[in-house]
C-alpha positions, 0 to 999 in steps of 0.5 A, spaced: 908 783 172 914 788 173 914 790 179 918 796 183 918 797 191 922 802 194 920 800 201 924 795 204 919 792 208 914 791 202 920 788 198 920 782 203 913 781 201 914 781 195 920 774 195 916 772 199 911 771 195 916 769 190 915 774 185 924 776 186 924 776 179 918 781 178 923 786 181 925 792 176 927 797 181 928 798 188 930 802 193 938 802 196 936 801 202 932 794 198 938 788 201 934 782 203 933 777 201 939 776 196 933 774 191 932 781 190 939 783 188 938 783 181 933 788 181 936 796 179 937 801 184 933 807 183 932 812 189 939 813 193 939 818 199 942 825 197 947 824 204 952 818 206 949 816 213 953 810 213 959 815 216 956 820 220 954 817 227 947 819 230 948 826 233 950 828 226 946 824 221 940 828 226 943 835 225 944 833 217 936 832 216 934 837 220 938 842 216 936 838 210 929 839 212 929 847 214 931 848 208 927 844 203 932 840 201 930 832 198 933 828 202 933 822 196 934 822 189 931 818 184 933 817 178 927 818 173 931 815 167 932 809 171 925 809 173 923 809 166 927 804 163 924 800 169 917 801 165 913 798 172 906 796 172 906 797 180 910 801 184 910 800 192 912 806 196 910 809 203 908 815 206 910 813 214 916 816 215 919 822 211 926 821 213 927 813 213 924 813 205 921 817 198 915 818 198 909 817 194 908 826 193 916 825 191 914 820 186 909 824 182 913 829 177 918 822 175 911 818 174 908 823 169 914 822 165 912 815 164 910 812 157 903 810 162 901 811 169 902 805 173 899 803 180 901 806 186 900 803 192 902 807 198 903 804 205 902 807 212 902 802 217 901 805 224 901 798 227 903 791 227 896 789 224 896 795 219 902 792 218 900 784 216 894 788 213 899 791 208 901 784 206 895 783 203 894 789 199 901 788 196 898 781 194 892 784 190 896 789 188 902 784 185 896 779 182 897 774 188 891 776 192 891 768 196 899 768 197 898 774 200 892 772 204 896 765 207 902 770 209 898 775 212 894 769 216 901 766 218 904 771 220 898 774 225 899 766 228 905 767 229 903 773 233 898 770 236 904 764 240 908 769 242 902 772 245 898 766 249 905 764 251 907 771 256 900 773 257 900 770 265 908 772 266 910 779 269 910 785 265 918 788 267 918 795 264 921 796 257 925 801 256 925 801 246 931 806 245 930 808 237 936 813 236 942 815 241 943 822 240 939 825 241 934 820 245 928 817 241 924 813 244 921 808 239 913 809 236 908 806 232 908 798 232 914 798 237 910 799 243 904 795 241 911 789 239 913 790 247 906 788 249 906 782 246 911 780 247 910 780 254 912 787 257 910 795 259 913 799 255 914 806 260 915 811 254 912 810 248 906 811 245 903 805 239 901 808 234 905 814 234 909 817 232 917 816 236 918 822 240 924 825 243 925 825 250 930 827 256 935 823 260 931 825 266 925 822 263 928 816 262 931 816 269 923 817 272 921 811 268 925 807 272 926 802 266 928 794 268 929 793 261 932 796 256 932 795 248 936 799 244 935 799 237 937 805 233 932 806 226 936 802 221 943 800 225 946 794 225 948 791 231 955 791 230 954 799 227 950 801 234 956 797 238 961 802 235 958 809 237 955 806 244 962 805 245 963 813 243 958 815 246 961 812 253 967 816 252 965 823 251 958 822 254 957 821 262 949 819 261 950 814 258 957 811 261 953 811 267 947 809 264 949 803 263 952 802 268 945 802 272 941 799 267 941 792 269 938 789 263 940 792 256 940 789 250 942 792 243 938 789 237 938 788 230 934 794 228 934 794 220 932 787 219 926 787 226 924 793 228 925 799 224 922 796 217 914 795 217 915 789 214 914 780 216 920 781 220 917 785 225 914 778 227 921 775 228 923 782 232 916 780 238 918 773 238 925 776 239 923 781 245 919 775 248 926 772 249 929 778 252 923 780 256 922 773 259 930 772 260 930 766 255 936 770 253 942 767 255 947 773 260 952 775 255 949 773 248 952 776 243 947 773 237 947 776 229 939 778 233 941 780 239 947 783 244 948 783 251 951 789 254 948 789 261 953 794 264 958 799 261 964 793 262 960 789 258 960 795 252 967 797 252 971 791 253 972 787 247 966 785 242 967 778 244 
């Protein structure tokens, strides 16, 4: 079968149920595993966010958007010469990646139409649902069915393991400037792992807020995972942030417990790896997270000093 997906989280599944290799077109966001490297890129971004910060990457898609613009390409002759039988695509967010609607005038061109499964998770149980429509729709419906139930059981240990424990009040930061707290499965993966989530809303949409907002909701932990950013790339504008923004160097400051966390790999991506990301919330929320830890998953930087200082 030749498979195409250009959701990130969908192509996950799609190594996971080893079928790598079935791959014959991906999105550029598409980098894990190393499994799917071979396959041909076939929608890139129409603006390099790589190097603009957040406040900047904010004002580029609101103007893009106003104006119509697209704010992805895809290459119609390298989706033709893929020739898929299946093609995974989504429909939850319109800025994170291209869209079925996006799609439509490439695959008329197509020899012959393939099956389109369309995404849109809402939640982290829409999200393991998906697992299992990937499966039927890649021919490997048992597969599917085994990962999914793996993956709800693991959900399940983190779940049993904070029930009893106290709730601290988690603050999920999804974006800096401006500040956007985290939705959809976000609030629902702080709930099992064993915290209150004080501003957002599962199964909605993220939603910006105000510093004041932030400060009435009195926060005992705060998670700042950035959609799509790395550790490090998070580090590096926080520390920019602090310098030409007194909210944040005195936010900082004040938090008692922050922690910055591997968005692209476990919280942004409606994907398998959002189970790693509740059982790594469960570790943050439970202070099984050493002070000072400086992980590939997790950093540290309870206190603007910890921030500015070197990356240890």
């Amino acid at each position: 079968m030749r498979i195409c997906s250009l959701v990130p989280g969908a192509t996950e599944v799609v190594a996971l149920l080893g079928l790598s290799h079935d791959l014959v077109g991906i999105s550029h966001e598409c980098d894990y595993p190393e499994t799917i490297r071979h396959a041909p890129v076939v929608v890139q971004p129409t603006f390099d966010s790589a190097v603009m910060d957040s406040a900047a990457i904010d004002r580029q898609v609101r103007a893009q958007a106003s104006s119509g613009q697209k704010l992805y390409e895809v290459n119609g002759q390298a989706l033709i010469d893929a020739r898929p039988d299946v093609i995974l695509t989504q429909d939850v967010c319109h800025v994170c990646a291209v869209t079925a609607h996006q799609l439509e005038q490439t695959i008329a061109m197509l020899p012959s139409r393939p099956q389109v499964l369309t995404l849109d998770p809402r939640s982290l149980k829409a999200v393991i649902d998906d697992v299992e429509r990937i499966g039927e729709a890649v021919s490997e419906p048992a597969r599917g069915r085994v990962l999914a139930e793996s993956l709800s059981g693991r959900l399940r240990t983190v779940e049993g393991k904070h029930r009893s424990l106290p709730r601290p009040r988690v603050l999920c930061l999804e974006w800096l400037s401006p500040l956007y707290v985290g939705g959809h499965w976000v609030p629902e993966m702080v709930e099992i792992a064993g915290g209150q989530d004080v501003l957002g809303c599962a199964g909605q949409p993220s939603r910006q807020v105000s510093w004041q907002e932030v400060h009435a909701a009195a926060p005992q932990v705060v998670v700042l995972m950035p959609c799509g950013f790395s550790i490090e790339r998070t580090v590096a504008e926080l520390r920019q942030l602090c310098r030409t923004d007194h909210d944040w160097s005195q936010q900082l400051s004040l938090w008692p417990k922050t922690y910055i966390v591997d968005a692209s790999s476990y919280f942004s991506r409606p994907g398998p790896r959002l189970v790693d990301g509740v059982e790594l919330l469960g570790d943050i929320i439970s202070g099984a997270v050493a002070a000072g830890c400086n992980s590939p998953m997790v950093r540290d930087v309870s206190g603007s000093l910890a921030l500015l200082g070197s990356s240890r």
